[in-house]
MITI-643791 format. One record per residue (C-alpha): residue in three letters; x, y, z. Coordinates in nm, 2 decimals. Example, Ala and Ser with C-alpha at 12.3 -4.5 7.8 and 13.67 -1.06 7.14 Angstrom:
<nodes>
<node "ala" <1.23 -0.45 0.78>>,
<node "ser" <1.37 -0.11 0.71>>,
</nodes>
This chain:
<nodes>
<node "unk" <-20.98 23.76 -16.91>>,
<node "unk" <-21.05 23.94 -16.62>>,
<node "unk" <-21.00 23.80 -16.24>>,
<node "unk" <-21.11 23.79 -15.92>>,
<node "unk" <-20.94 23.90 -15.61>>,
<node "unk" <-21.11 23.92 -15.25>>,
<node "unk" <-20.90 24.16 -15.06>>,
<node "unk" <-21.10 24.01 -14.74>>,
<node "unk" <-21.06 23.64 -14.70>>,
<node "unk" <-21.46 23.55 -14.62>>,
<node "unk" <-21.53 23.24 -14.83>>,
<node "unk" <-21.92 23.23 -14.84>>,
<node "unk" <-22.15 23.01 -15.00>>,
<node "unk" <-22.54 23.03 -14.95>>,
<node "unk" <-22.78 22.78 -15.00>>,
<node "unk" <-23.03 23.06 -15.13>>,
<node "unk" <-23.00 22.86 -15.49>>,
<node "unk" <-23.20 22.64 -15.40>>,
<node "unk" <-23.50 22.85 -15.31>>,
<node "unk" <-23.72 23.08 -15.49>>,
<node "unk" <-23.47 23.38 -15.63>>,
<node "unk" <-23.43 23.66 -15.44>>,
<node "unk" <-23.58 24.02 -15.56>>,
<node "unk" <-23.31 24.25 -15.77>>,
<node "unk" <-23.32 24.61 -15.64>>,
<node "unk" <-23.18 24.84 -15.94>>,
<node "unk" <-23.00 25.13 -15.78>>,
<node "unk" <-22.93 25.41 -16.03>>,
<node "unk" <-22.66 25.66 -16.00>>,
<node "unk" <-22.70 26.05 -16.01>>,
<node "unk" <-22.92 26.05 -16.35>>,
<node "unk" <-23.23 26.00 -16.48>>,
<node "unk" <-23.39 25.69 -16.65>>,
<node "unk" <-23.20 25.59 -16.96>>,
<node "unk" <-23.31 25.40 -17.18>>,
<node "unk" <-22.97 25.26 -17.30>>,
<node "unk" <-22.80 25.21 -16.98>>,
<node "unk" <-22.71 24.87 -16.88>>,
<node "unk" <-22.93 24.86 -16.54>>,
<node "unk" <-23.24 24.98 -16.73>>,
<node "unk" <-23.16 24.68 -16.98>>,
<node "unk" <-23.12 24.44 -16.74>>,
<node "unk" <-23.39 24.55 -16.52>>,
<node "unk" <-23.64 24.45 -16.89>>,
<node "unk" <-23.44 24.12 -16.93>>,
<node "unk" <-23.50 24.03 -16.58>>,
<node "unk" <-23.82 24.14 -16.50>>,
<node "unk" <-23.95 23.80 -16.75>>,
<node "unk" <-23.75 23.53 -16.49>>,
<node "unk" <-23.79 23.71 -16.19>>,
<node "unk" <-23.85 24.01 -15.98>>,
<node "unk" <-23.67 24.32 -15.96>>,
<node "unk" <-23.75 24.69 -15.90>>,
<node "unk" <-23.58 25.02 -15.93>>,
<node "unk" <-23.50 25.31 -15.70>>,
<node "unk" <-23.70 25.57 -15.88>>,
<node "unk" <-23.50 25.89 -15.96>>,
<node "unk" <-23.51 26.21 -15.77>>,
<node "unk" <-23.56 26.51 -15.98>>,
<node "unk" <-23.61 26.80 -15.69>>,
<node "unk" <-23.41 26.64 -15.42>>,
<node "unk" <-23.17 26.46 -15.70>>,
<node "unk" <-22.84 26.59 -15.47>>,
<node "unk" <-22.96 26.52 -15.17>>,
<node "unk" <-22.82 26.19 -15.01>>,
<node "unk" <-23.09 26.14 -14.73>>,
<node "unk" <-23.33 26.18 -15.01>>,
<node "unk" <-23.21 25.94 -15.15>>,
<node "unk" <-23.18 25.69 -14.89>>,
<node "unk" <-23.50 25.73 -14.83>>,
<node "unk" <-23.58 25.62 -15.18>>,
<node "unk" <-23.44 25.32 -15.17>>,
<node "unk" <-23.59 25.25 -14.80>>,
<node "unk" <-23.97 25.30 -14.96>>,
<node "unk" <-23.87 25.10 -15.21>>,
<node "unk" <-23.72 24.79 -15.05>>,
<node "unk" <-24.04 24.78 -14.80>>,
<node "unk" <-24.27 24.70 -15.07>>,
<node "unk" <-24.07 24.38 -15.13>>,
<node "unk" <-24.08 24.01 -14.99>>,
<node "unk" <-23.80 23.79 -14.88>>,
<node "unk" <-23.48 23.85 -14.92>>,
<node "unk" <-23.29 24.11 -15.19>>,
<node "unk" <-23.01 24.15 -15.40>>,
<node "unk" <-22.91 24.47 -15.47>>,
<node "unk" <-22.71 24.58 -15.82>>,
<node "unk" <-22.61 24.96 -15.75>>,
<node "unk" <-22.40 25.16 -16.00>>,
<node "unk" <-22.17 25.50 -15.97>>,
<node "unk" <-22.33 25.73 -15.72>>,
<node "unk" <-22.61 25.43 -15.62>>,
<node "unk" <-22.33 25.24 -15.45>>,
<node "unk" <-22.25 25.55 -15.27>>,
<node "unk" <-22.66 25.56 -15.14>>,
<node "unk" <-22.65 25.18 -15.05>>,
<node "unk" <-22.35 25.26 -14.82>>,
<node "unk" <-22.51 25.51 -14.65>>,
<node "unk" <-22.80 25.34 -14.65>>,
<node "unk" <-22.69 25.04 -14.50>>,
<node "unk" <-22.59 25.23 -14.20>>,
<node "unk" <-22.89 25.29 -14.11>>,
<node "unk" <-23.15 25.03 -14.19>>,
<node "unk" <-23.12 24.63 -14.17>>,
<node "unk" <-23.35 24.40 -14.41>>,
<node "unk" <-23.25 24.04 -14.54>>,
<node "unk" <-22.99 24.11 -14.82>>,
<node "unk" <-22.85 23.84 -14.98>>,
<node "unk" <-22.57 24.03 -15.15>>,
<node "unk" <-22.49 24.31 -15.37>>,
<node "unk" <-22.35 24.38 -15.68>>,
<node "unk" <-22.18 24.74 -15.69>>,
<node "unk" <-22.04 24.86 -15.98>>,
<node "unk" <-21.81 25.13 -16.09>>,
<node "unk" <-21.82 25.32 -15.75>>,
<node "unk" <-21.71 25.68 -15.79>>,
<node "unk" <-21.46 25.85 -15.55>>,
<node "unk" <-21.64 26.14 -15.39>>,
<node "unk" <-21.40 26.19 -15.18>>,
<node "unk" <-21.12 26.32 -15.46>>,
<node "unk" <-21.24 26.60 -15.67>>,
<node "unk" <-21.42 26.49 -15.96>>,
<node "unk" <-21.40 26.63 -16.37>>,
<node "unk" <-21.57 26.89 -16.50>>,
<node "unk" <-21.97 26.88 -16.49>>,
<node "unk" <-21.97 26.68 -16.16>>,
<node "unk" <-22.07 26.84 -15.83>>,
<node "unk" <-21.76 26.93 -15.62>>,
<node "unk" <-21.66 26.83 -15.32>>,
<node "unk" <-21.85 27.12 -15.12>>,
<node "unk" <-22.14 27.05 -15.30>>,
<node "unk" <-22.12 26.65 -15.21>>,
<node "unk" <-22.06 26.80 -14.84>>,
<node "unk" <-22.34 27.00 -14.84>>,
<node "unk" <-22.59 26.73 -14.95>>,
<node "unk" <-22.47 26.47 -14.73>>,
<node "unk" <-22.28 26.24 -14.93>>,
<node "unk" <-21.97 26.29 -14.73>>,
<node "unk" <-21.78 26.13 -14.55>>,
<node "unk" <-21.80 25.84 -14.77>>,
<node "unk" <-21.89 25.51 -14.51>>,
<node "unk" <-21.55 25.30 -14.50>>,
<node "unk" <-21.76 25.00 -14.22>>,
<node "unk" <-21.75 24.71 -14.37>>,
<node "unk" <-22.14 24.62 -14.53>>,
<node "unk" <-22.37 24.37 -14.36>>,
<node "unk" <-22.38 24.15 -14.63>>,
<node "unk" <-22.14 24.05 -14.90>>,
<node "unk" <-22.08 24.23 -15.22>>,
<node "unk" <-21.88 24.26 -15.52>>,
<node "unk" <-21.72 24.55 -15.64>>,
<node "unk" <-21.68 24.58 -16.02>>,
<node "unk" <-21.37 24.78 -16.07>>,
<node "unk" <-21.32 24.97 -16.39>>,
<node "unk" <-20.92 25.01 -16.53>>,
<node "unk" <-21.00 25.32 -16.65>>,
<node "unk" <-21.30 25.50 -16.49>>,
<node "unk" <-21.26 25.84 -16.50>>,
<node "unk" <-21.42 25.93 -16.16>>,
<node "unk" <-21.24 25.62 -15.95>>,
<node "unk" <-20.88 25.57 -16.01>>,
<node "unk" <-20.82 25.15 -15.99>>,
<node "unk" <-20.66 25.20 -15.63>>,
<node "unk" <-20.88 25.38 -15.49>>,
<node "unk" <-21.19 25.17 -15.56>>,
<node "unk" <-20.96 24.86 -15.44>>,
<node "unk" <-20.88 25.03 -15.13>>,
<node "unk" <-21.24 25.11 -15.07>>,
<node "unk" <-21.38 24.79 -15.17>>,
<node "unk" <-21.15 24.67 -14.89>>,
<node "unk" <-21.31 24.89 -14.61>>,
<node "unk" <-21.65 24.80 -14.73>>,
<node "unk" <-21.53 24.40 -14.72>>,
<node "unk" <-21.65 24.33 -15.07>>,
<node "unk" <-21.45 24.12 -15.33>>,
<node "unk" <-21.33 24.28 -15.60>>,
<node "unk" <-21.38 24.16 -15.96>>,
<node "unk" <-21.16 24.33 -16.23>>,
<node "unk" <-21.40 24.38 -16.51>>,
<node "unk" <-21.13 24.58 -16.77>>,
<node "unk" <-21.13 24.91 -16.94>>,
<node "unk" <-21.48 24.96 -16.93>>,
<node "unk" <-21.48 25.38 -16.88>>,
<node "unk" <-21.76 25.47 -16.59>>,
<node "unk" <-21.99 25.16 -16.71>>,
<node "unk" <-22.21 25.43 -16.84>>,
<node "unk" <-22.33 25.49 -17.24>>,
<node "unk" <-22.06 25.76 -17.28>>,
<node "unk" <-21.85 25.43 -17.24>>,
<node "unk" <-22.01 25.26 -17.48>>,
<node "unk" <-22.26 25.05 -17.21>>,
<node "unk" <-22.54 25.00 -17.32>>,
<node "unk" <-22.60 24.59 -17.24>>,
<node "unk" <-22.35 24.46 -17.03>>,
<node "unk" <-22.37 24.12 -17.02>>,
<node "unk" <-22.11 24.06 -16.71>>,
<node "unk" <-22.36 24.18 -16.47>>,
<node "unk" <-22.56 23.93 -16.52>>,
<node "unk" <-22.27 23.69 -16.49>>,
<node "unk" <-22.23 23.86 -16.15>>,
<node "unk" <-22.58 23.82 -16.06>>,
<node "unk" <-22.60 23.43 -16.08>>,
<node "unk" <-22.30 23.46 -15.93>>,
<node "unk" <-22.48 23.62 -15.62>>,
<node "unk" <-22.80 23.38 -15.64>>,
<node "unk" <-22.54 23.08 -15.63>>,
<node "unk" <-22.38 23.22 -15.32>>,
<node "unk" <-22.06 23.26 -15.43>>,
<node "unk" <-21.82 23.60 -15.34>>,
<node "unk" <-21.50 23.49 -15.41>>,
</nodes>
């Protein structure tokens, strides 16, 4: 069964349960909209108990990072009250960079699979210089202003399991071993992934440990 470590001791428990649920933000990676990807699933299955919205995709700016902030920015001011952010492969990337620049009331984020841009990546990704050039580097090692768990893959090919430990450590997130799950991405077989939405009530209930 897979377990939970928090690398930083920060026990935390909200009382946001008990209120009206806070609004999902769906933060894509570096693709388009898939159909069968587990964020556009669970964005459909969630969208009938609550709300939640998506970063839309960039298609002329897709590399570039600011671009990208800015996305998620436009996006998060057309909600209400307070968010919860679930971010995947090059969106957790975004969030981090994102977070260093603007503040709204986050209630806690789920980031999963979070690639290593910072160690060269396989064929068909962009390189280093081209991660450089767009803005994606350095990669932001502050710790976030709101708690987060990290889902770490075993055997993600773009984040070796130390690596995404040792970041999720910088960024002061928990991190929640969730197996041999690839990149968490269709060419791993995902498709529905029903943990994340374990994670998720996890998040409403306050709970990061």
């Amino acid at each position: 069964m897979p377990t939970a470590t928090m690398p930083t001791a920060r026990p935390i428990k909200t009382t946001q349960a008990a209120h009206a649920l806070a609004t999902v933000v769906i933060v894509p990676g570096l693709r388009e909209r898939v159909a069968e990807h587990w964020q556009t699933l669970l964005e459909a299955k969630l969208a009938k108990t609550r709300a939640v919205v998506s970063v839309p995709p960039l298609r002329e700016e897709a590399l570039d990072c600011a671009a990208r902030v800015e996305a998620i920015e436009r996006t998060v001011r057309a909600v209400q009250g307070p968010l919860i952010f679930v971010a995947h492969s090059g969106g957790v990337i975004m969030l981090l960079h994102w977070a260093q620049k603007y503040r709204h009331a986050v209630q806690g984020a789920l980031l999963a699979a979070p690639p290593d841009f910072e160690t060269p990546l396989p064929a068909g990704y962009p390189t280093l210089e081209t991660l450089q050039a767009h803005g994606w580097l350095p990669v932001p090692a502050s710790p976030l202003p709101f708690p987060s768990l990290v889902a770490a893959s075993s055997n993600d090919p773009l984040a070796a399991l130390p690596r995404v430990e040792a970041m999720a450590v910088q960024w002061g997130s928990t991190v929640v071993h969730v197996g041999a799950v690839g990149h968490l991405n269709p060419a791993s077989g995902y498709g529905e992934w029903l943990r994340a939405e374990q994670l998720l009530q996890q998040i409403d209930n306050g709970y990061f440990l």
